[in-house]
C-alpha positions as CSV (number, residue, x, y, z in Angstrom):
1,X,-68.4,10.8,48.0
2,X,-67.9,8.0,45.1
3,X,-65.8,4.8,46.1
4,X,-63.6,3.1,43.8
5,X,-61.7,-0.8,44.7
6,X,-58.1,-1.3,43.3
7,X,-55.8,-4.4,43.5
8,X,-52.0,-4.5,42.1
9,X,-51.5,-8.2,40.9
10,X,-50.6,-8.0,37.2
11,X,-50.5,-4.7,37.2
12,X,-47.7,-2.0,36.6
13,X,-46.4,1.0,38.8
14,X,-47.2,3.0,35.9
15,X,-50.5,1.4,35.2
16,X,-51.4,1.0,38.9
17,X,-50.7,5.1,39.4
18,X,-52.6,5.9,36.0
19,X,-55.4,4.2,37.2
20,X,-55.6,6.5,40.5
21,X,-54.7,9.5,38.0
22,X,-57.4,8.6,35.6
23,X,-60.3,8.6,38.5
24,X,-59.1,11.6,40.1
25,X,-59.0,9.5,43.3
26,X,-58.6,11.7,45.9
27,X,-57.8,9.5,49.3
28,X,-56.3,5.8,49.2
29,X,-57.7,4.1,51.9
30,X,-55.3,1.2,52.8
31,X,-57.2,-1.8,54.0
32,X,-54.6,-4.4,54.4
33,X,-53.8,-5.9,57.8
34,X,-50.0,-6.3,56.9
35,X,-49.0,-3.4,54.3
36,X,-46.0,-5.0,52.7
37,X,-46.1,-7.4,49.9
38,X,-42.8,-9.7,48.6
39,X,-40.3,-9.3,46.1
40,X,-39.3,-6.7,44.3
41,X,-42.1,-6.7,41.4
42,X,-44.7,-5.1,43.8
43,X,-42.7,-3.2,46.4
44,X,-44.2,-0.1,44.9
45,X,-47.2,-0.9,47.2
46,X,-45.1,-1.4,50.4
47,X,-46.6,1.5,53.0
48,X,-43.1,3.3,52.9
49,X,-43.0,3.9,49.2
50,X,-46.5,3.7,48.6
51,X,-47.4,6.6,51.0
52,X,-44.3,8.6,49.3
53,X,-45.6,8.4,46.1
54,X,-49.1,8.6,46.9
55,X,-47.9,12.1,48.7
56,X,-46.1,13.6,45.3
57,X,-49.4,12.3,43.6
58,X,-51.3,14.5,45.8
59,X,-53.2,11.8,46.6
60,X,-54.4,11.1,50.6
61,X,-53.3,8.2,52.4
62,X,-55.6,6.0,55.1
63,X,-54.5,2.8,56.9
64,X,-57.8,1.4,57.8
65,X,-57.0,-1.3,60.0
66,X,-60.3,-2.2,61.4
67,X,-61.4,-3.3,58.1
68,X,-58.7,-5.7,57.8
69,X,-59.8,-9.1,57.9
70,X,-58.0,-10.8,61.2
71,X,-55.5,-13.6,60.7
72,X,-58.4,-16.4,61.9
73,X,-60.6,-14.5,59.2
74,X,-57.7,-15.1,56.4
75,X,-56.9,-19.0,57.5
76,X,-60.7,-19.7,56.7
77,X,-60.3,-18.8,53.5
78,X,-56.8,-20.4,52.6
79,X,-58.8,-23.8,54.2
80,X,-61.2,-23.4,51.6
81,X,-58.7,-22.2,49.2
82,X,-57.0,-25.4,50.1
83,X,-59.6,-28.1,49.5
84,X,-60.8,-26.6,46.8
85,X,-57.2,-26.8,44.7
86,X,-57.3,-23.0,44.3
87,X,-54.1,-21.4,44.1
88,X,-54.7,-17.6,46.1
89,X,-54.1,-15.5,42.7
90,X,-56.5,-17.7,40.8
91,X,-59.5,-17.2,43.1
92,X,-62.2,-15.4,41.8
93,X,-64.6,-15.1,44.8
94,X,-63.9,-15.4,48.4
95,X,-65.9,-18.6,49.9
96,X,-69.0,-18.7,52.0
97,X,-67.4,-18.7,55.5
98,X,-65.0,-16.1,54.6
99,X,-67.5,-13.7,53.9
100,X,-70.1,-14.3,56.7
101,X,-67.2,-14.0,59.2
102,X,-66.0,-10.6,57.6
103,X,-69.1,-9.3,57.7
104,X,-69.9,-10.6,61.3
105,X,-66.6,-9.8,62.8
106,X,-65.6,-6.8,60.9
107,X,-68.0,-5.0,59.3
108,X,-70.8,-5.1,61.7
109,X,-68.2,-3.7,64.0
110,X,-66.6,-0.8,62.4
111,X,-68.0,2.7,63.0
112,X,-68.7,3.7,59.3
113,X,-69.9,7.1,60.7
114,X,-67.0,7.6,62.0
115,X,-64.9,7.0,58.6
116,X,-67.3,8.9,56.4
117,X,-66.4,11.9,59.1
118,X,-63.1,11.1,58.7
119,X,-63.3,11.3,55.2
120,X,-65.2,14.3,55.1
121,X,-62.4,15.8,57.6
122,X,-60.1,15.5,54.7
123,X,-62.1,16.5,52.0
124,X,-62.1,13.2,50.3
125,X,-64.6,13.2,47.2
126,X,-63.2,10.1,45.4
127,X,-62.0,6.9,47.6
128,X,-60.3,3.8,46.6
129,X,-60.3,1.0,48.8
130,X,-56.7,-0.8,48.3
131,X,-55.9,-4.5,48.7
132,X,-53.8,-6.6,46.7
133,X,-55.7,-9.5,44.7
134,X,-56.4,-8.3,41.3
135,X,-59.7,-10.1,41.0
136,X,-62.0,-7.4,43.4
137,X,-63.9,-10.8,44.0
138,X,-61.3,-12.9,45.4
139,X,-60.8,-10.0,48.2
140,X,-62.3,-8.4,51.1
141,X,-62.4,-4.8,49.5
142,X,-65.6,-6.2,47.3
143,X,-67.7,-7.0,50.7
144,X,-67.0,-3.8,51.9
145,X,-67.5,-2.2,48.8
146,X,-71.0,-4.6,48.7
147,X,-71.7,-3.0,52.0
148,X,-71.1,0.6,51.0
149,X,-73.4,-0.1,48.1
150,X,-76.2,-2.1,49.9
151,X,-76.2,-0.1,53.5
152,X,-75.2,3.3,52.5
153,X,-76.1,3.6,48.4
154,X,-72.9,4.4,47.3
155,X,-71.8,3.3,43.8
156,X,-68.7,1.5,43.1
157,X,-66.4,1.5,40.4
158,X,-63.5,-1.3,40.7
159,X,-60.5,0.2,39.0
C-alpha cells in the first residue's frame, strides 16, 4: 500500500481530480469530522458530490470518522490559532497541544489493523487521506500520515 495526503484550498475541481488521476489513487479515505465545506467555490468536496464523482472516477470512497479530530480537539487549536494572530488558512503547522491530544485521543485509539484490513478488503493499493487545509502541515492528515510513516514504514507523498 502507498499513502498519499491531499487538501482543496486553492485548488481547482479540475486540478484537485487531476491530482487523484495523476497518482492513480485508488481509495479516498475521507477524514473530516463534518464533510461539507461553505460556498459554492469548494462544494465539489461536499460528501454528496464528492462521492458521485469520485464513483465515475473509479475511485473508492472511505469516511473515516475515528480519525477525525473531536470538536474539543479542533477548539485547542483555533485557541492557539487565536493568540497567535493566525488566520486558519495561513497556518502552516498545527500547535503543540493540538497534536499531543490528536495523537493521545485519536490515534492511539484507532484500530489501524483494522483499516489496513479494510483496505486490503477493497483492494486499495494507493490511498489518500483527504482534509481540507491546503498546507498538509496545518492539518491532522500530516500526523496521521507521520504516524503511518513512523509506526508502520509507509511512505507518504502529499499531493
Amino acid at each position: 500500500m502507498e499513502f498519499y495526503t491531499i487538501g482543496v484550498y486553492n485548488s481547482t475541481e479540475s486540478v484537485f481530480f487531476q491530482k487523484l488521476l495523476n497518482a492513480k489513487i485508488d481509495t479516498f479515505c475521507d477524514i473530516r469530522q463534518r464533510r461539507g465545506v461553505r460556498g459554492a467555490k469548494y462544494s465539489f468536496v461536499n460528501s454528496n458530490k464528492l462521492q458521485l464523482k469520485l464513483s465515475e472516477l473509479g475511485i473508492n470512497y472511505a469516511h473515516v470518522l475515528p480519525l477525525a479530530p473531536t470538536s474539543e480537539i479542533r477548539d485547542l487549536q483555533r485557541k492557539t490559532d487565536y493568540v497567535s494572530g493566525i488566520l486558519k488558512n495561513e497556518r502552516l503547522l498545527l500547535g503543540e497541544k493540538f497534536t499531543n491530544e490528536y495523537k493521545m485521543g485519536v490515534l492511539r485509539k484507532f484500530d489501524f489493523d483494522y483499516f489496513f484490513e479494510q483496505l486490503e478488503n477493497v483492494g486499495a493499493n494507493r490511498i489518500v487521506l483527504f482534509c481540507v487545509e491546503e498546507h498538509h502541515g496545518a492539518c491532522h492528515r500530516s500526523i496521521v500520515a507521520d504516524w503511518l510513516s513512523e509506526k508502520y514504514t509507509f511512505q507518504i507523498t502529499h499531493l
